[in-house]
N, C-alpha and C positions, 0 to 999 in steps of 0.2 A: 504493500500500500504506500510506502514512503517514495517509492520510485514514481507511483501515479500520482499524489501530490504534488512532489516536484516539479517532473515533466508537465504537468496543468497548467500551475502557476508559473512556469516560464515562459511557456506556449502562447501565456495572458500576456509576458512581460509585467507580469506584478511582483512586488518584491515582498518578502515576508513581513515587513513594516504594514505594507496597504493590505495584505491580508488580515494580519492581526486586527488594523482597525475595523475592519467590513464585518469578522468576529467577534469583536469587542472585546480584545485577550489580549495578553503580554506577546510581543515580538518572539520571546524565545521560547514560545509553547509552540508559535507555528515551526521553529529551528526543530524542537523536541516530536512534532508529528512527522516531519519530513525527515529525520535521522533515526526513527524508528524508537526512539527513548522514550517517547510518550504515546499515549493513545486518545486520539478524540472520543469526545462524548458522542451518546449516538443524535444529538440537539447538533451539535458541532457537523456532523457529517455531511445532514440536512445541510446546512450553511455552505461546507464548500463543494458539496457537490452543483449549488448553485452559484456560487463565486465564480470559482474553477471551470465551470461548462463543462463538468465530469457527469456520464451517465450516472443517476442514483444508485441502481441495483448492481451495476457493476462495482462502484465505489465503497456500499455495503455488504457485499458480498465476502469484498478484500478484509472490509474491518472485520465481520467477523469471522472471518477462517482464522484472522490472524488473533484474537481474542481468546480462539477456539485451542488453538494451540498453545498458547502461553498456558492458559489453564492446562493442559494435559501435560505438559512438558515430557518429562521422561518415562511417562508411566502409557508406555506404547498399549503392551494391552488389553489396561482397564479402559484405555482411549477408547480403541477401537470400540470395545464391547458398550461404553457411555452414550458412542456416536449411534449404534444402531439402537438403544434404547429409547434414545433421542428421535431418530429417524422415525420409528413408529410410534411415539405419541402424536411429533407435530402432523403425520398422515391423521392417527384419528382425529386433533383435533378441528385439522382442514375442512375431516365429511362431517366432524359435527354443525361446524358454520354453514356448510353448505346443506345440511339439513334444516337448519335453523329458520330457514325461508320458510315462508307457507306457501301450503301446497298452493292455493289460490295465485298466489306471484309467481310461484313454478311456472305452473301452468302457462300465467302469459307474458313470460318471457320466455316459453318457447315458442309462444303463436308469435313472438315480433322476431324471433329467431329465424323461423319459417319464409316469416314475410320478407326479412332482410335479404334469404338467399334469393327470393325471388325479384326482388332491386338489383341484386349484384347482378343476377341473369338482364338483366332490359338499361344498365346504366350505359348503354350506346345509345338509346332513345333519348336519355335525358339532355335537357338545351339549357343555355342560359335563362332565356326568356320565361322558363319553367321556374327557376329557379329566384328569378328576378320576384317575380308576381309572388311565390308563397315569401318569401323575402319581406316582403311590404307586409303583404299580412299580419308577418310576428309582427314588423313592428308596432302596426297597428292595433294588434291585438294584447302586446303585453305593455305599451304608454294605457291602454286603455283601461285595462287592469289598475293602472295609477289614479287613472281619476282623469286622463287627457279626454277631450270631449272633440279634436278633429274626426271626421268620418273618415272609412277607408279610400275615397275617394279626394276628400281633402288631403290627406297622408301623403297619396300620390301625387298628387299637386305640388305640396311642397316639397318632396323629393325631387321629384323627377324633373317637373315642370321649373322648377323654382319660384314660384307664385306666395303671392301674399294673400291668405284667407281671411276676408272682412269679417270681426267678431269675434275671433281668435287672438288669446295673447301671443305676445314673443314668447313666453315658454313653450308653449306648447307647440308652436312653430319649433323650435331646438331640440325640444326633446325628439322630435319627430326625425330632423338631419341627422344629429347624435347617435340615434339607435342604430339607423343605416350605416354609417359610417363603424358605428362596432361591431355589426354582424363583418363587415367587408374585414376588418381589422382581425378578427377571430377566424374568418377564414382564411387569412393569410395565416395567422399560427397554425392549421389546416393541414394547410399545404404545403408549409415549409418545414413540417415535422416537429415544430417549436415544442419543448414539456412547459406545463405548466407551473409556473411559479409565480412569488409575491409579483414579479416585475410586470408579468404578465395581466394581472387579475388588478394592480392600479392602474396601468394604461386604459384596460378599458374604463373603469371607472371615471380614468379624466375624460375618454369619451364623452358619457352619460353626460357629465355632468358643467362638460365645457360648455363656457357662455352664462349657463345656468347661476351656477355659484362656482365660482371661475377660483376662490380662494382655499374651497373645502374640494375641487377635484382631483383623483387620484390623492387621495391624505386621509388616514383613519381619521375618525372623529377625535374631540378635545374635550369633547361636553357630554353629560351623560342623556339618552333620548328616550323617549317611550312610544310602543308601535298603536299605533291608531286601532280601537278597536280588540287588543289583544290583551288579555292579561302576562303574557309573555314582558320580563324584564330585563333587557340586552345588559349584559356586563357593562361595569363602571369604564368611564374612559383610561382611566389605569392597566385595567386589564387587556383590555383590548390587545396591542400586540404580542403578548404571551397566548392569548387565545389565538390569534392570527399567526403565531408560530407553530403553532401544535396542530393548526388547521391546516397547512403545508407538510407536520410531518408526518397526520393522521394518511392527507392525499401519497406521500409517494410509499408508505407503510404498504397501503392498501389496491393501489393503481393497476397493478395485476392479478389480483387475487379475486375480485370481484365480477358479476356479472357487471358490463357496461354501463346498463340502465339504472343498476341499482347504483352503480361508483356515481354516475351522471344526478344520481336522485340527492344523495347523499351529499355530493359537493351543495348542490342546489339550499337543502334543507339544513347542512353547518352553516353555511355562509351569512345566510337570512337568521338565523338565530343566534350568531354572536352580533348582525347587524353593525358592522364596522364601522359606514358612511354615514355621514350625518344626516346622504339623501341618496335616494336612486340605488338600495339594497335590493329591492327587488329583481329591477330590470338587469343588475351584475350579477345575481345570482343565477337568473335565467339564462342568462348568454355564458356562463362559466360552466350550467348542465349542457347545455348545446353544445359548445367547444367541445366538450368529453364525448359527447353522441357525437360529431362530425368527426372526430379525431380515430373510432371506431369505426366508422363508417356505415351510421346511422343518420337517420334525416331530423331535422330542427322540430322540437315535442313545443305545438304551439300552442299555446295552454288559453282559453278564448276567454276574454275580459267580459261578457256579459254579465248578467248578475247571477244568473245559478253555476255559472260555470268560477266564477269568481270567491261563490260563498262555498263551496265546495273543496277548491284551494284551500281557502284560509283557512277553514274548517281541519281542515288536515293536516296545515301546520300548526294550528295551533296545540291539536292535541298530541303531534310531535314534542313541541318545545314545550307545552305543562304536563305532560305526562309518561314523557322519554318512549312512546309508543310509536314507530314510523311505519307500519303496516299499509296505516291506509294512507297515508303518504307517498309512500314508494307504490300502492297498487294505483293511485289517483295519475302521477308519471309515468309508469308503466301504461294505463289505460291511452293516457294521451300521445304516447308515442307509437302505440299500436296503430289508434286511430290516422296518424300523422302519416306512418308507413303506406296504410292501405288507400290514403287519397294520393300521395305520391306515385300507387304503384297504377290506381287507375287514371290519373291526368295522363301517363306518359304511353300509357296504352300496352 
């Protein structure tokens, strides 16, 4: 591992100074991980695996073989015999998780399973213009969710058109540019293979919120908030980025061990419930479950702002975040992206 460090941080042109700061550690603890003297924390690894532009799971693979062995040292083998004792619990405890779903969510993430291989077969059909039009849609459908009162044809207007809609604020004009311009921005991480990380998840955020409140964009909040309608109460602004640490090392813990939909539900329904932003938590958390769907190679779960489709949502995060119950939350996304798939798979023919 001290060799991958190294060569990282050279690769960057960073010197062990600028990494200690980006850590927020003493200069010779970075000298101490790259000489093999010390060992990062698994917080710490998180960190330079995103400093460094080292893949995660290659980078904690290394720490812990190499953890793994310190502990066995010469005692070859009890080693051995430890490693397989090892070996089959983390198996059972793998099928316990994955029993752990209900059957109900089984169920239909295998019918969006189904229906995905059947996108993969017709994805020569699929066009821009396809993709354009449900494109507008979300946005329109999840500012709507907010409380925006543009129609979807107003939406398009100021997208596309660039028209100015009499009776309508400037926000609601912005928000409307804003959303477009994150979907487009998400799907360039997309396409460019980008992982997700904090860097990623404020850019869009200044997105959303650019113009808006141009001073609170891309920036946790300072002040503590309370959600409109929910008895749900977002951590103190103190806490905030220790929770927004741990929701980075929850995401790359988990990033391959999960079904898509549910990884994609899950970023959705952390994010909204440590509620970071002082504004526009919803519409980043919706675009950060998309990112994970697109990035899968799943189509955009557009969750429709009307009123029962709305109190439905909230309903199900609420009893998420007061009652640590995510059932019907993850079946409410799961629903919506099934739904999402099978109009995708009839537009394109």
């Amino acid at each position: 591992m001290k060799n991958l460090l190294k060569t990282a941080r050279e690769n960057k042109n960073l010197k062990t100074r600028e990494v200690a700061q980006l850590l927020g550690i003493d200069q010779a603890l970075v000298s101490k991980f790259e000489n093999g003297n010390r060992k990062p924390t698994r917080e710490q690894i998180v960190k330079l695996a995103s400093i460094l532009e080292i893949d995660y799971e290659t980078l904690m693979v290394a720490w812990l073989k190499e953890k793994i062995l310190y502990e066995i040292g010469d005692d070859e083998n009890f080693g051995l015999k430890a490693l397989m004792v090892a070996e089959s619990e983390m198996k059972y405890n793998a099928a316990f998780k994955r029993d752990t779903i209900s059957n109900s969510l089984k169920s239909i993430l295998n019918e969006i399973d189904a229906l995905k291989k059947v996108l993969d077969q017709k994805r020569a059909l699929d066009s821009y213009r396809i993709a354009q039009a449900l494109e507008l849609e979300y946005t329109f459908e999840s500012n709507r969710i907010e409380g925006n009162t543009l129609t979807l044809r107003e939406t398009d207007l100021v997208i596309n058109e660039g028209l100015t809609v009499s009776g309508k604020s400037m926000r609601e004009h912005l928000e409307a540019i804003n959303h477009q311009e994150a979907i487009g921005y998400i799907k360039q991480l997309m396409e460019k293979g980008f992982s997700f990380s904090e860097r990623e998840l404020l850019t869009i955020h200044n997105l959303i919120l650019r113009g808006i409140i141009p001073e609170d964009a891309g920036r946790y909040r300072r002040v503590q908030v309370m959600i409109k309608g929910s008895s749900h109460m977002p951590p103190q602004p103190y806490n905030v980025a220790k929770e927004m640490e741990d929701y980075f090392i929850w995401y790359e813990t988990h990033k391959n061990k999960m079904h898509p939909v549910v990884l994609a539900s899950e970023m959705h329904e952390r994010l909204v419930t440590i509620h970071p932003f002082i504004d526009g938590n919803g519409r980043t958390s919706r675009l950060v479950m998309n990112l994970i769907l697109l990035q899968h190679g799943y189509v955009i779960a557009n969750i429709k702002g009307d009123y029962d489709n709305r109190m439905k949502y909230y309903t199900a995060l609420e009893i998420a975040q007061t009652n640590g119950n995510k059932e019907d939350f993850l079946l409410f996304i799961a629903q919506i992206e099934k739904e999402s798939l099978e109009r995708y798979i009839n537009i394109i023919g």
